[in-house]
Rosetta silent file (secondary structure, phi, psi, omega in degrees, C-alpha in Angstrom):
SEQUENCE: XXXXXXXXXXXXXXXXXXXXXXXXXXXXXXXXXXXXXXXXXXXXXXXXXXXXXXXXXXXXXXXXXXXXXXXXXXXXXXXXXXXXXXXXXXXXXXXXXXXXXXXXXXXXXXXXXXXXXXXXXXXXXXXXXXXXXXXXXXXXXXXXXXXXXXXXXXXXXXXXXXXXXXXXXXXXXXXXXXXXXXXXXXXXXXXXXXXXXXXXXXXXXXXXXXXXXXXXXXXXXXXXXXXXXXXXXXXXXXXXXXXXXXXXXXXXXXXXXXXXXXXXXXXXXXXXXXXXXXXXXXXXXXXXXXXXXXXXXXXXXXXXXXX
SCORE:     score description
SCORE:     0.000 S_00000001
   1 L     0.000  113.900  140.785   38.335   -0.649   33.288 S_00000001
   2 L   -27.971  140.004 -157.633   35.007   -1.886   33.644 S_00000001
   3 H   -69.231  -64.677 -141.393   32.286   -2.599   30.834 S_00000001
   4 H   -57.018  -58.497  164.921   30.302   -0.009   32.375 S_00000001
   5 H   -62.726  -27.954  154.903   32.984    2.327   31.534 S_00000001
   6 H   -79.196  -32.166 -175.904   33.977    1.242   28.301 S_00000001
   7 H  -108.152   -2.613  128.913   31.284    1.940   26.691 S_00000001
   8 H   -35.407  -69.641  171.331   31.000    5.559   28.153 S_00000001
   9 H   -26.597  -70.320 -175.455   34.392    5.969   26.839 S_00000001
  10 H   -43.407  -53.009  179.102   33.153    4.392   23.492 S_00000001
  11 H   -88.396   -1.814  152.299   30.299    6.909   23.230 S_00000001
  12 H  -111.570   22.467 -170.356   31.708    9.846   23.561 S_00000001
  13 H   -85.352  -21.075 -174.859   34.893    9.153   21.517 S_00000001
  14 L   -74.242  174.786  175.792   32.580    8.081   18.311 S_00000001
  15 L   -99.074  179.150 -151.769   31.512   10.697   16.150 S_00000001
  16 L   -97.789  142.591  178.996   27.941   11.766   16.263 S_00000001
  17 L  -124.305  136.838  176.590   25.884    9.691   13.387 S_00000001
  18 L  -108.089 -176.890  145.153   22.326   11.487   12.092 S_00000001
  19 L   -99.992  105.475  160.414   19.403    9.596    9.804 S_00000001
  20 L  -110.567  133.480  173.571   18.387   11.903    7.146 S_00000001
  21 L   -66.025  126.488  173.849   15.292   10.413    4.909 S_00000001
  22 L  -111.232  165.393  164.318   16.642   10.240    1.402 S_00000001
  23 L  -123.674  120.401  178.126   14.398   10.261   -1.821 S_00000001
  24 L  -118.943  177.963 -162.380   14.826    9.583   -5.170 S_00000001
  25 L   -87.290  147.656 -179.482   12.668   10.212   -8.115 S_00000001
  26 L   -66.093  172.224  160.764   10.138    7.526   -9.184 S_00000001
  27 L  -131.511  106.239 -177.149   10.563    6.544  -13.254 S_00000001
  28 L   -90.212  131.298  173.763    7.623    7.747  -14.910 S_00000001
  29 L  -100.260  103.934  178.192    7.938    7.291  -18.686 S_00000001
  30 L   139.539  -44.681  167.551    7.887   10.120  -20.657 S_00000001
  31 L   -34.845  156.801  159.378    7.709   12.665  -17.376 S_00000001
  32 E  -112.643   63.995 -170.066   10.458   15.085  -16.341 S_00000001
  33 E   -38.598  128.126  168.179   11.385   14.956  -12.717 S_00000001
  34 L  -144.340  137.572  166.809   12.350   17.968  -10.560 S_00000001
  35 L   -69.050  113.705 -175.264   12.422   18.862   -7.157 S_00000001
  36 L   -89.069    8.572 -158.366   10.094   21.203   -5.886 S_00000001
  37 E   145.818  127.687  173.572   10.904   21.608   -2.181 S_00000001
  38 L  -102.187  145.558 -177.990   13.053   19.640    0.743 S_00000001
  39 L   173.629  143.297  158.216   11.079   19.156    4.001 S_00000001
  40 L    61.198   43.232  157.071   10.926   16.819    7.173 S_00000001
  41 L    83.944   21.374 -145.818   14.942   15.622    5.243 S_00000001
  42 L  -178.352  128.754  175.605   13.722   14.675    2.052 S_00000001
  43 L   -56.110  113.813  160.193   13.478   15.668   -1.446 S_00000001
  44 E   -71.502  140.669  157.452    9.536   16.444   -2.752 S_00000001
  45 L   -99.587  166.933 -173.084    9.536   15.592   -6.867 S_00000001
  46 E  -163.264  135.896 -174.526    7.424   16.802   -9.131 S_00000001
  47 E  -111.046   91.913 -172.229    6.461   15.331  -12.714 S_00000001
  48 E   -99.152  162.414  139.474    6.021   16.991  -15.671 S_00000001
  49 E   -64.457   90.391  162.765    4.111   16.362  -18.998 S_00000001
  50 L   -74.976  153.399  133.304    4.650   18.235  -22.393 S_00000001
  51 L   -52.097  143.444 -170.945    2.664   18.442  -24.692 S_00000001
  52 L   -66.696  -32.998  153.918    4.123   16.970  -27.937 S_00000001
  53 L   -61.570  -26.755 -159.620    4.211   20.453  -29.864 S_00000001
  54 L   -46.469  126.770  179.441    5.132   22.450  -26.826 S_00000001
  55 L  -132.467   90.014  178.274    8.064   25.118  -27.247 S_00000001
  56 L   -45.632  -24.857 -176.133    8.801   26.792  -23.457 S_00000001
  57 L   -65.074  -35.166 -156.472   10.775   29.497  -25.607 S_00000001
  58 L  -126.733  -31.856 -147.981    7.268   30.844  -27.020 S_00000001
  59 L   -93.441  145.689 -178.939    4.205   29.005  -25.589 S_00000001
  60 L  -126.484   91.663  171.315    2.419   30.118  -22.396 S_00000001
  61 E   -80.117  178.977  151.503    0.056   27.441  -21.835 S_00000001
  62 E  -102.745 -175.526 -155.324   -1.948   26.505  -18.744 S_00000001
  63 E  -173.932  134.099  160.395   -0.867   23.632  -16.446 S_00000001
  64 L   -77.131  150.387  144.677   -2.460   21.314  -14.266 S_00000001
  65 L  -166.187  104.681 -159.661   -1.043   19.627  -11.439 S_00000001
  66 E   -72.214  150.651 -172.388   -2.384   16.773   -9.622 S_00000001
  67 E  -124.729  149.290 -176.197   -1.951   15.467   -5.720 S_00000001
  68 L   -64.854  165.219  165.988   -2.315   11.357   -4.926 S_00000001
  69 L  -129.229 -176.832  177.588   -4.943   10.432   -2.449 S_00000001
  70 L   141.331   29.718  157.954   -4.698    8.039    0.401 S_00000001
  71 L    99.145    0.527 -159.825   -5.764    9.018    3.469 S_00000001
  72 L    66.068  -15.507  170.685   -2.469   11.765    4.293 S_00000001
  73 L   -60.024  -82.704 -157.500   -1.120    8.464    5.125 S_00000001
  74 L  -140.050 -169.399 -167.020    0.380    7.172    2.411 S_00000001
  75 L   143.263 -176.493  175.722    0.198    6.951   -1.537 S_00000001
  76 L   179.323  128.782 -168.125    2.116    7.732   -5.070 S_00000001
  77 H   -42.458   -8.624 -176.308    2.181   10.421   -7.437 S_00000001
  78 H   -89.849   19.588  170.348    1.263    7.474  -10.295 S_00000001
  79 H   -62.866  -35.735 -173.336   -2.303    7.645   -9.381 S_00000001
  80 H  -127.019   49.836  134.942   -3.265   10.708  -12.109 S_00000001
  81 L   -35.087  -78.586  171.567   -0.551    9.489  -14.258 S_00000001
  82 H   -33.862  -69.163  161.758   -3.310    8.957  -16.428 S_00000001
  83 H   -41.786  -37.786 -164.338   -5.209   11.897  -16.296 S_00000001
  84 H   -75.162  -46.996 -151.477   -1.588   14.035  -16.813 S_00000001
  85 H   -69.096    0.662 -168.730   -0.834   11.855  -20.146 S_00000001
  86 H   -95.136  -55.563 -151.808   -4.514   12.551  -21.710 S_00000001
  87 H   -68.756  -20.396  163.156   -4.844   16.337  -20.781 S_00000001
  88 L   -62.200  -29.488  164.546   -0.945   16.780  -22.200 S_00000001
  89 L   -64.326  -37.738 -167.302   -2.343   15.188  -25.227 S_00000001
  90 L  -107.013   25.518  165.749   -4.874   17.905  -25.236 S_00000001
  91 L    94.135   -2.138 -176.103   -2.236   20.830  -25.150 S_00000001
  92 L   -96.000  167.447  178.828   -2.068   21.691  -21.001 S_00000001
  93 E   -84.664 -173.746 -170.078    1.338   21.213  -19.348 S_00000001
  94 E  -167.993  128.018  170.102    0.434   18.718  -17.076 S_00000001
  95 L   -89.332  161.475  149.682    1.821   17.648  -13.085 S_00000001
  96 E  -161.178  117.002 -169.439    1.732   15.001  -10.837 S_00000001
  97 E  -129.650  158.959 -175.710    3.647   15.779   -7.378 S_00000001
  98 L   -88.374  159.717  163.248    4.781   14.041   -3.828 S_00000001
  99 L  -161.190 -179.527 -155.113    4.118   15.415   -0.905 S_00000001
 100 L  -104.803  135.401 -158.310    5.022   14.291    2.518 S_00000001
 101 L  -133.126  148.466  166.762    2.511   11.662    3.941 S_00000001
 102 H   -25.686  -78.760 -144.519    2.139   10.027    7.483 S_00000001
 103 H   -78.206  -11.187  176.999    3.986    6.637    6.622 S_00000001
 104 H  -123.318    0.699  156.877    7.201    8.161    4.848 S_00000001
 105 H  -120.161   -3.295 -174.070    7.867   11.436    6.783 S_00000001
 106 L    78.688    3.147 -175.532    5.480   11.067    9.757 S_00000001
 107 L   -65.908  161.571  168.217    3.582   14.001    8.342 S_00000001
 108 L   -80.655  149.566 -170.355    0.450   15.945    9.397 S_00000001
 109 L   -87.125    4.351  161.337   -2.219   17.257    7.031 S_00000001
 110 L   -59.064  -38.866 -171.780   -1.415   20.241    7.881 S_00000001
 111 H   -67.683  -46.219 -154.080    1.958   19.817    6.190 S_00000001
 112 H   -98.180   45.123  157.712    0.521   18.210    2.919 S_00000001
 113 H  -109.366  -66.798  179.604   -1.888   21.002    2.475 S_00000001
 114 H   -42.436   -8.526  167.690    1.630   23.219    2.938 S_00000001
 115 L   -65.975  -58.057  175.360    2.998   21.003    0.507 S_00000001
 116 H   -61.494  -20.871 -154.304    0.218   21.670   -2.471 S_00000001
 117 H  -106.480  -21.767  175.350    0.365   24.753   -2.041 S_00000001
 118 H   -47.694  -51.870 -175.517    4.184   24.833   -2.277 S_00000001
 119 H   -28.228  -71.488 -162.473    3.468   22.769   -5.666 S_00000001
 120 H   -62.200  -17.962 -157.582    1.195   25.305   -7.425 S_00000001
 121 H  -104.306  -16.583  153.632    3.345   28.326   -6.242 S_00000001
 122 H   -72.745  -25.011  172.732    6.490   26.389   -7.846 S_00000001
 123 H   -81.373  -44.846 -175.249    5.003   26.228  -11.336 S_00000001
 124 H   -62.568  -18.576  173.657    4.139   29.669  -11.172 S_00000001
 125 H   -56.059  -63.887  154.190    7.867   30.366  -10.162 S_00000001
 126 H   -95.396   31.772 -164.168    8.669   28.523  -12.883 S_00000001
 127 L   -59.157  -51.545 -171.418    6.266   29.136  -15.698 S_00000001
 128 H   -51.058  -55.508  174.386    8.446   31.587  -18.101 S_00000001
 129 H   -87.186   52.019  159.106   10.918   28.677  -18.310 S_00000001
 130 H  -128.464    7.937  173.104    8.331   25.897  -18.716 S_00000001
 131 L    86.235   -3.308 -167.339    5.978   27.463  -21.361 S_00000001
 132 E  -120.901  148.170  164.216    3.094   28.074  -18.852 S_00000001
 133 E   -75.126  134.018 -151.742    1.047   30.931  -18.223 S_00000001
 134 E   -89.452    5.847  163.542    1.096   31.572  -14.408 S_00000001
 135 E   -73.827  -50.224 -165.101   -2.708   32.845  -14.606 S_00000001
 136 E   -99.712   52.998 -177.977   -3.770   29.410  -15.589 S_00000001
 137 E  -108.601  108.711 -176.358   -2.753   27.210  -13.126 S_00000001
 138 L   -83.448 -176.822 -177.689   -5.327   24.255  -11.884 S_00000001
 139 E  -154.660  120.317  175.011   -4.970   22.012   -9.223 S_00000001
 140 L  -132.048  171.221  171.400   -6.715   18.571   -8.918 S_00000001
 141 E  -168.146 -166.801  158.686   -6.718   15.540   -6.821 S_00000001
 142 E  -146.441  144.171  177.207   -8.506   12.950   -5.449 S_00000001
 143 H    79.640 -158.082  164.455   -9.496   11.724   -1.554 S_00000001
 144 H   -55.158   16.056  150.796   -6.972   13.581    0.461 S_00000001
 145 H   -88.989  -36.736  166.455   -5.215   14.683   -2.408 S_00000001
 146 H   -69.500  -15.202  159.721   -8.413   16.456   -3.439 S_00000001
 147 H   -64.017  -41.308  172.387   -7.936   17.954    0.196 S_00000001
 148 H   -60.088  -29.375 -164.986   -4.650   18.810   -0.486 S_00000001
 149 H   -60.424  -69.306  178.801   -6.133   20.584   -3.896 S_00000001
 150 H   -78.703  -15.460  173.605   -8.830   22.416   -2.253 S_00000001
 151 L   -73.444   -3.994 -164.621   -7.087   23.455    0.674 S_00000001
 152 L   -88.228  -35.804 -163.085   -4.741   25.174   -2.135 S_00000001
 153 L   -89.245  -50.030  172.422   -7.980   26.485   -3.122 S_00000001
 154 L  -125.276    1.474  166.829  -10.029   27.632   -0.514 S_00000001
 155 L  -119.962  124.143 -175.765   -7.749   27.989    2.504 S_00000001
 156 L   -80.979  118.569  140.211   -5.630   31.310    3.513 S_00000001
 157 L   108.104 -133.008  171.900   -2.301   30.451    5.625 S_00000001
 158 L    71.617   23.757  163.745   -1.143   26.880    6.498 S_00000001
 159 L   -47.159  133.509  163.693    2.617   27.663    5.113 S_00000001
 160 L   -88.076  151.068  175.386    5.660   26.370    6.041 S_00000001
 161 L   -50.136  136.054  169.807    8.145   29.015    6.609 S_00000001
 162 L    85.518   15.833  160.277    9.987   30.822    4.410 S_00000001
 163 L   -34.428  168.922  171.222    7.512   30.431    1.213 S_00000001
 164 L  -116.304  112.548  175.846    7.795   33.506   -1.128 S_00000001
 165 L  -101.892    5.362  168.614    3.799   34.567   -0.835 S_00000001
 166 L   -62.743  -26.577  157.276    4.620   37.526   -3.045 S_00000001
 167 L   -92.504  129.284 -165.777    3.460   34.083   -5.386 S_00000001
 168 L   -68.897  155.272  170.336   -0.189   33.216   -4.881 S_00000001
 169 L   -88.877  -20.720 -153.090   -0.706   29.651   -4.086 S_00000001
 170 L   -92.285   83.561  166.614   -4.335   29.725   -4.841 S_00000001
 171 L     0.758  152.933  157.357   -5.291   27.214   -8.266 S_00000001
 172 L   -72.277  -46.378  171.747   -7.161   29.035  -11.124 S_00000001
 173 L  -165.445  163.231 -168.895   -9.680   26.088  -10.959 S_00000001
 174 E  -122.259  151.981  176.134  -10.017   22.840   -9.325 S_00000001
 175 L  -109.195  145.540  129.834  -10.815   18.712  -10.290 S_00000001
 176 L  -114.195  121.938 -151.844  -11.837   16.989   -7.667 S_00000001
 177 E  -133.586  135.168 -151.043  -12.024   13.387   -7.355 S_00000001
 178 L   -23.203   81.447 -148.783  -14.156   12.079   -4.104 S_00000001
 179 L  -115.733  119.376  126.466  -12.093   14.904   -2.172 S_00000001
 180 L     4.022   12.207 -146.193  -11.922   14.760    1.607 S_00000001
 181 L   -97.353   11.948  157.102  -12.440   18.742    1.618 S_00000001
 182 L   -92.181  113.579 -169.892  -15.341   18.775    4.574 S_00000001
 183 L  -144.352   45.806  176.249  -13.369   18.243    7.585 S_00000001
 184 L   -71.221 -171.238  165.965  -15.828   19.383   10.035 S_00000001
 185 L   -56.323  -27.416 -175.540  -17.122   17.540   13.491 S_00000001
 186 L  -124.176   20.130  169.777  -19.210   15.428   11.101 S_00000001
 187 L  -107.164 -171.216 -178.319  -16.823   15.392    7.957 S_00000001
 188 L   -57.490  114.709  169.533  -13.752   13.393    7.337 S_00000001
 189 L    68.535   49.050  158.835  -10.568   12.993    9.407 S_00000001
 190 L   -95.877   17.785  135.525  -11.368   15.981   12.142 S_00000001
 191 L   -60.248  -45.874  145.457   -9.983   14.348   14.584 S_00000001
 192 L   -22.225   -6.582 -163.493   -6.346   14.647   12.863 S_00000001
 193 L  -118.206  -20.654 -156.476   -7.603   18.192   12.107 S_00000001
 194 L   -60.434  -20.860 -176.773   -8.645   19.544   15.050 S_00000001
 195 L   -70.979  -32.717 -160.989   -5.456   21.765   15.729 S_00000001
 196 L   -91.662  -34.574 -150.747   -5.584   23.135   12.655 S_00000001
 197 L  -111.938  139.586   21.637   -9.508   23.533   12.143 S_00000001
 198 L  -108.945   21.268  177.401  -11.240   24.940   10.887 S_00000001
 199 L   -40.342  -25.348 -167.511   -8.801   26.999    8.866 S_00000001
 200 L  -103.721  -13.536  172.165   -7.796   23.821    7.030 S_00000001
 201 L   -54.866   53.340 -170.960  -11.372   22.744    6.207 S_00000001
 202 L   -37.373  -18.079  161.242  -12.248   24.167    2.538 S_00000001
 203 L   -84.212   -9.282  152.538  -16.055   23.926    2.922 S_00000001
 204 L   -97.720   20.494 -165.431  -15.699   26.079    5.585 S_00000001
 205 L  -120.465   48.831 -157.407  -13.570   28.465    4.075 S_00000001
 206 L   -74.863  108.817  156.522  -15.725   29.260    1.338 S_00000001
 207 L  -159.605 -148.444 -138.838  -15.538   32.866   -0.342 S_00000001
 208 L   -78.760  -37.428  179.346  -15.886   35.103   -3.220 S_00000001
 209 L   -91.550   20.047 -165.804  -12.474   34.783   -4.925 S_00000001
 210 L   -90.159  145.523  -61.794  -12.279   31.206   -4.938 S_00000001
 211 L  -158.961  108.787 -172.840  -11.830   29.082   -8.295 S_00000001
 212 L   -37.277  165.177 -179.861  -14.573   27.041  -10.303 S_00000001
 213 E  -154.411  153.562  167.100  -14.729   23.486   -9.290 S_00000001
 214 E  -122.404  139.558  151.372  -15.913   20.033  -10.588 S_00000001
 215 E  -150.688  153.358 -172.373  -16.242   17.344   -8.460 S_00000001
 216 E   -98.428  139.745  158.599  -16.676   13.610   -8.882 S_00000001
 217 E  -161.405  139.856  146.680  -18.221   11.523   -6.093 S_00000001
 218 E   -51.193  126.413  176.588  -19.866    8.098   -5.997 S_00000001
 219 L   -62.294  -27.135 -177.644  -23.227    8.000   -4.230 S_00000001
 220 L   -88.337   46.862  178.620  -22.081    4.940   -2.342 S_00000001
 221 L   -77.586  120.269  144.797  -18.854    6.974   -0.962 S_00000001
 222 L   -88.385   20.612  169.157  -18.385    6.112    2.593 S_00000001
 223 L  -123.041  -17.391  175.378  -16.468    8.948    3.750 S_00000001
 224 L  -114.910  107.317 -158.808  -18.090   11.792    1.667 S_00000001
 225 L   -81.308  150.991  157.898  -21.758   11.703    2.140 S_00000001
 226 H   -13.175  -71.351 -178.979  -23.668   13.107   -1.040 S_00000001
 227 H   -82.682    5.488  151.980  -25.441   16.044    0.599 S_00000001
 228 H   -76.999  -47.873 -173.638  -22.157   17.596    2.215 S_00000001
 229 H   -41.267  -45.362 -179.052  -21.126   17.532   -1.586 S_00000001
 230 H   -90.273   35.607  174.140  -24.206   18.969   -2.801 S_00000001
 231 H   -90.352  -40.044  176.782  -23.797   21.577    0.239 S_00000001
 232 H   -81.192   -9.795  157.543  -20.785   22.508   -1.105 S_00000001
 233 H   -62.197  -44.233 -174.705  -21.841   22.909   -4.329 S_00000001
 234 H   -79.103  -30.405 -167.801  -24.727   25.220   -3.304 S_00000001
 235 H   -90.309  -18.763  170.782  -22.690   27.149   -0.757 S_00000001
 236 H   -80.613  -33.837  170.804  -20.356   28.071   -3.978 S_00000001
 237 H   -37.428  -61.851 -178.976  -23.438   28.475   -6.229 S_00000001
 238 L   -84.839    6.473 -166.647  -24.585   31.059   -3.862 S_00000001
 239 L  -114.257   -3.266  178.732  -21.378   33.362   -3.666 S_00000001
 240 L    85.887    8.492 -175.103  -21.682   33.673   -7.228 S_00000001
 241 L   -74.832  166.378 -171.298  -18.996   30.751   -8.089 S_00000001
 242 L   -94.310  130.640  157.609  -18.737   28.202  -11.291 S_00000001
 243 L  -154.729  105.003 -158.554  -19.279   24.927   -9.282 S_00000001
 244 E  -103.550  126.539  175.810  -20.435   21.747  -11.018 S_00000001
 245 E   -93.969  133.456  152.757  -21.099   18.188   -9.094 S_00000001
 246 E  -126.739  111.482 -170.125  -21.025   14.911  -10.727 S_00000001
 247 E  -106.648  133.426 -132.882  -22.678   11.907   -8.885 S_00000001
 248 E  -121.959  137.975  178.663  -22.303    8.702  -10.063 S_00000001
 249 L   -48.259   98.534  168.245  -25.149    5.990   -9.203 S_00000001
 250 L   106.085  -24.070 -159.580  -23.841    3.178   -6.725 S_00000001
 251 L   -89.631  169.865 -174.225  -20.057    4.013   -6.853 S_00000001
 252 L  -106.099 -168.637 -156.633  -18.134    3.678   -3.869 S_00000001
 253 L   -66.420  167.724  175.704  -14.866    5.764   -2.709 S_00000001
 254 L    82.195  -18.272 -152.658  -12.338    5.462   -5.428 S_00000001
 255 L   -69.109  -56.870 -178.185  -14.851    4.792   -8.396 S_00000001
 256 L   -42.512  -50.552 -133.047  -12.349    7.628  -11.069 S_00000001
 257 L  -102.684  141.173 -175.314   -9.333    5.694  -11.016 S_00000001
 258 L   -78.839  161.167 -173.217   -8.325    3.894  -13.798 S_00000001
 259 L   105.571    6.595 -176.050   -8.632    0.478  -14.339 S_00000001
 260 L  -107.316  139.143  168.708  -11.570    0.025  -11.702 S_00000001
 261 L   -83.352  160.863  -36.430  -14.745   -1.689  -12.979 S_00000001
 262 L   -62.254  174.857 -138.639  -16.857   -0.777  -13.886 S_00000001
 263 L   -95.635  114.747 -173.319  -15.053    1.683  -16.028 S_00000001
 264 L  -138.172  -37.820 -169.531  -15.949    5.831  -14.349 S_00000001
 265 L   -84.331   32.078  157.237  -12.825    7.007  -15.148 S_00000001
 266 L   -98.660  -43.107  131.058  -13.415    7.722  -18.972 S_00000001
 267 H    13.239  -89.396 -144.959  -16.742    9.518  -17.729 S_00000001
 268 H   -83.446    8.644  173.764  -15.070   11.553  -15.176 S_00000001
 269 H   -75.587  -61.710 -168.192  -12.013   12.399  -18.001 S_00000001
 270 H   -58.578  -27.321 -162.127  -14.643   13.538  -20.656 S_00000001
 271 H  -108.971  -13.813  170.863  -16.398   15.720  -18.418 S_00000001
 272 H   -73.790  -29.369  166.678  -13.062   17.230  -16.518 S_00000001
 273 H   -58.051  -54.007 -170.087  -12.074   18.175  -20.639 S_00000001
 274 H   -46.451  -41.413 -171.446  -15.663   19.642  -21.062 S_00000001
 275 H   -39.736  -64.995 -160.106  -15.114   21.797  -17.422 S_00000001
 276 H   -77.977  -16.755  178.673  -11.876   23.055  -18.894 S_00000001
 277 H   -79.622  -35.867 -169.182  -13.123   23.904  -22.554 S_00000001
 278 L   -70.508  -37.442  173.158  -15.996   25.785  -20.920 S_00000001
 279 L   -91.664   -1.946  168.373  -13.658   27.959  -18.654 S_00000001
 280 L    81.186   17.250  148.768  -11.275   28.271  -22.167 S_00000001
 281 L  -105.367   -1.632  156.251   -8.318   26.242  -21.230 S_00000001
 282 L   -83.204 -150.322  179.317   -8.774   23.723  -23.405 S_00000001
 283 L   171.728  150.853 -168.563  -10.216   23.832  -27.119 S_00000001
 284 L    68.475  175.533 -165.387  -11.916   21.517  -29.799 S_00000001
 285 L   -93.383  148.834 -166.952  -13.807   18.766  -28.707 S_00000001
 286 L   -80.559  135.840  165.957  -12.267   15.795  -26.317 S_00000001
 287 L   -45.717   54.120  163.025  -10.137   12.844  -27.680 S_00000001
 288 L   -26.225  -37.929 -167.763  -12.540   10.205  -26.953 S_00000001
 289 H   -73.632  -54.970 -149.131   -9.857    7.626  -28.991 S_00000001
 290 H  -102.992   34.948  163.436   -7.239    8.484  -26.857 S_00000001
 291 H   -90.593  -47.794  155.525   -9.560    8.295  -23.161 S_00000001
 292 H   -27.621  -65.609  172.632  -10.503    4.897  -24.488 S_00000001
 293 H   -43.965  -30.755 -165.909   -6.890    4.254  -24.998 S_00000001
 294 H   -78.897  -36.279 -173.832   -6.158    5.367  -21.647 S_00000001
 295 H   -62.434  -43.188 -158.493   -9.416    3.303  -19.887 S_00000001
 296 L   -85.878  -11.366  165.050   -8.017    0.186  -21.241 S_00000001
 297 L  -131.976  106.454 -162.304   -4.789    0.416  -19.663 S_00000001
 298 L   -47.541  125.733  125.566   -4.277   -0.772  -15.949 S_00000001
 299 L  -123.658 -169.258 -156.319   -1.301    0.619  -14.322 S_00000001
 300 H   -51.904    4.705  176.730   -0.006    1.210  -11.122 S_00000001
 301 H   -67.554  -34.961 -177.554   -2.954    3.754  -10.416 S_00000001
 302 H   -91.248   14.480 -172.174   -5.012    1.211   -9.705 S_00000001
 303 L   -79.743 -175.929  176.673   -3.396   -0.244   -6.586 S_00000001
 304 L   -85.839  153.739  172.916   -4.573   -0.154   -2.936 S_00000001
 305 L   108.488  -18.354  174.363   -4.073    2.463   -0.740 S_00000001
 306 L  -128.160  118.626 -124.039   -4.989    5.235   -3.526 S_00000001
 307 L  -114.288    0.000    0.000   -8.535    6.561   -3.005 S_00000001
């Protein structure tokens, strides 16, 4: 028998071997890991935050839940670590979730907008046993995670199959952190968008029922110029929407996260508490002690690659 032939033989006598992506959960301290959804082979987690009184038997809280940024490329749910441990402090139930990104599933942004929206539509799934009321569910992010947010937010369809859409998807209100969410011929990533656009674009999907918003942006942002923000501010403004901009003198992309000098994310904390006491899911005045606390300590949030 010939080589040629042995290893015909050889291949079809083996058995067939597949590559499935596996995932395990990061260890976040204090967090409660769960899976919210398998796609592209691979577990998505999701991280929650109690609050330290919180009793799921009685309390219907609201709940947050934040998406990483980094380009749809890449990234890690410990970016708004921070942000979940202050606002958990301040009584909301509080997220941080994966979602499938270019460099570990090959995904499209189409997918991680079908991702976010998977997110928010699992806490409402599972609000009675988690304490939260499934009226009050925000959604924040920042960079393409604030894309991920607002696309949660302002865009109808982009599902993956077999969602249950008898639960809305659609955030109560939105954070934003220099968020990607113009993704027009002159906005951010439309070439990567174009199949998809503009359906997946949230400044062009602007309309009546959509969800107050804050947003953060640095004037020196190079991928989100100033005046689409304060377009999109104005185009909510005029629809009769809650929509508040805050632009901060000088900063570049990135400026929010903590641990970056100078120091914006204690800023852009205090005024995302103020947002939410003004729309009545918080209460009392913000915990200045423990944003301080929070400012002063670098962790993994601050690495590269999350915008």
């Amino acid at each position: 028998m010939n080589r040629l032939h042995l290893s015909l033989l050889i291949s079809l006598t083996l058995p067939l071997v597949t590559t499935q992506a596996e995932t395990t959960a990061l260890k976040i301290s204090g967090a409660v890991a769960e899976v919210y959804k398998k796609a592209s082979g691979d577990d998505l987690y999701i991280y929650r935050f109690d609050p330290a009184d919180h009793d799921p038997a009685k309390d219907k809280r609201p709940a947050v839940v934040f998406f990483f940024g980094g380009g749809w490329n890449g990234g890690t749910p410990n970016q708004f670590v921070p942000h979940s441990r202050y606002l958990a402090s301040r009584g909301l139930v509080t997220f941080v979730a994966d979602y499938r990104v270019k460099s570990r599933q090959k995904a499209t942004p189409n997918q991680c907008v079908a991702d976010g929206k998977s997110a928010v539509r699992w806490i409402r799934k599972n609000a009675d046993r988690l304490g939260i009321d499934p009226a009050k569910v925000i959604a924040g992010g920042g960079s393409a995670g604030g894309h991920v947010a607002a696309a949660a937010g302002f865009c109808d369809g982009l599902e993956d199959e077999g969602e249950d859409l008898s639960i809305s998807s659609k955030p109560a209100a939105m954070l934003l952190f220099n968020p990607v969410y113009d993704n027009g011929p002159k906005g951010y990533g439309n070439s990567r968008v174009t199949e998809w656009f503009p359906a997946i674009s949230p400044a062009h999907n602007i309309t009546k029922d959509d969800p107050p918003t804050i947003v953060f942006l640095g004037s020196k942002d190079s991928l989100i110029p100033v005046s689409t923000a304060e377009k999109f501010r104005d185009d909510m403004t005029a629809l009769g929407l809650k929509s508040e901009l805050h632009v901060y003198k000088g900063a570049p992309h990135g400026f929010f996260n903590q641990g970056k000098k100078p120091d914006h994310f204690s800023d852009t904390v205090l005024k995302t508490d103020q947002f939410l006491v003004g729309l009545g899911y918080l209460s009392g005045s913000a915990d200045k002690e423990k944003i301080a606390e929070l400012a002063g300590s670098k962790s993994a949030a601050s690495k590269k690659g999350e915008k």
